[in-house]
C-alpha positions as CSV (number, residue, x, y, z in Angstrom):
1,X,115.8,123.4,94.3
2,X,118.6,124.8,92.6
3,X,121.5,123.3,95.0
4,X,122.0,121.3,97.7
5,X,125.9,121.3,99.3
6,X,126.7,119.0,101.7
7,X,129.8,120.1,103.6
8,X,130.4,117.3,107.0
9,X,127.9,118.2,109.3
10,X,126.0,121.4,107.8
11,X,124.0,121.6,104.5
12,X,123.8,124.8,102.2
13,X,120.4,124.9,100.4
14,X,120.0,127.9,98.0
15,X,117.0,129.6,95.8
16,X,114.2,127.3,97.4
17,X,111.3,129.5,96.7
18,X,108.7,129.2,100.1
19,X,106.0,127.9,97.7
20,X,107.3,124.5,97.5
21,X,107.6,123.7,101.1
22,X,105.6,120.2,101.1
23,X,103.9,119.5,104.8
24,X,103.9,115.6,105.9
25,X,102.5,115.1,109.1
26,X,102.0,113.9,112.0
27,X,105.0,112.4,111.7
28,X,105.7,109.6,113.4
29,X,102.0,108.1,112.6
30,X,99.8,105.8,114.0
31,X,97.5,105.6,111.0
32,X,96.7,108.8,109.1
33,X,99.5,110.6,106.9
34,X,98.5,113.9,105.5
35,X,100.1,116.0,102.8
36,X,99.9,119.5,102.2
37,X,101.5,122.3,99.9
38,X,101.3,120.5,97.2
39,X,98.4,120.0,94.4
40,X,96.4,116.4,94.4
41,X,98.7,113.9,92.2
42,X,100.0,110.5,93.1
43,X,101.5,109.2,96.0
44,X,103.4,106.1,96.7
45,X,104.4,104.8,99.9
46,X,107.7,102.3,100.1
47,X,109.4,100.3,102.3
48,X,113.2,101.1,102.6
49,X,113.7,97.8,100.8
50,X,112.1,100.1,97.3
51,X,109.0,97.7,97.5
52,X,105.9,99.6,96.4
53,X,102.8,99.2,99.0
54,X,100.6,101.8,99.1
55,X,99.5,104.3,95.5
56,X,97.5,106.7,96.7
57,X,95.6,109.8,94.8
58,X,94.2,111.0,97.9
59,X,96.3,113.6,100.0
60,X,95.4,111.3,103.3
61,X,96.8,108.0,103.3
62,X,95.5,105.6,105.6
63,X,99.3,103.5,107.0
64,X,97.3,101.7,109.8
65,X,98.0,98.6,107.9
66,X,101.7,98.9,107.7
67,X,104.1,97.3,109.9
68,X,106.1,99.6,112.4
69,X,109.1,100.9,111.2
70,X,110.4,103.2,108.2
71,X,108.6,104.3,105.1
72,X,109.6,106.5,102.1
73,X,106.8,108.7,100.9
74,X,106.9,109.9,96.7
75,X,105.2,113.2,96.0
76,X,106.0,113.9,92.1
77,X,109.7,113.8,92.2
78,X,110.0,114.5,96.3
79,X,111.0,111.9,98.8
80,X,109.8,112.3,102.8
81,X,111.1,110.0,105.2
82,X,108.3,109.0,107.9
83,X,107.8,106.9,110.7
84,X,105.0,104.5,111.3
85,X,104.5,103.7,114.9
């Protein structure tokens, strides 16, 4: 990502090439997060607090243990928001 413009409500996002278009889902879970577009590296799951729960090399993580609410998902230097019902 080259730029990101934030103008009230509308947001400008230029040069994205389509090959780094990152695939959470299903979002919200019940138990099973899976990530595609992306090659196998770390993941880390945190609450919206920053607490570090879940650091996961696999690109399924199991969430059935977490609490619902909120949760902030790390792919390399990526952040997705999802929701853990």
């Amino acid at each position: 990502i080259r730029k990101i413009t934030f103008n009230n409500l509308t947001t400008d996002v230029e040069n994205i090439p389509s090959e780094n278009t990152i695939s959470v889902y299903p979002n919200p879970t019940h138990d099973l997060l899976i990530i595609q577009g992306v090659e196998p590296q770390v993941l880390r799951v945190y609450d919206l607090q920053g607490r570090l729960l879940i650091n996961e090399t696999s690109m399924q993580i199991n969430v059935s243990t977490l609490n619902m609410g909120t949760y902030l998902l790390q792919i390399g230097t990526q952040v997705v928001r999802f929701i853990k019902q």
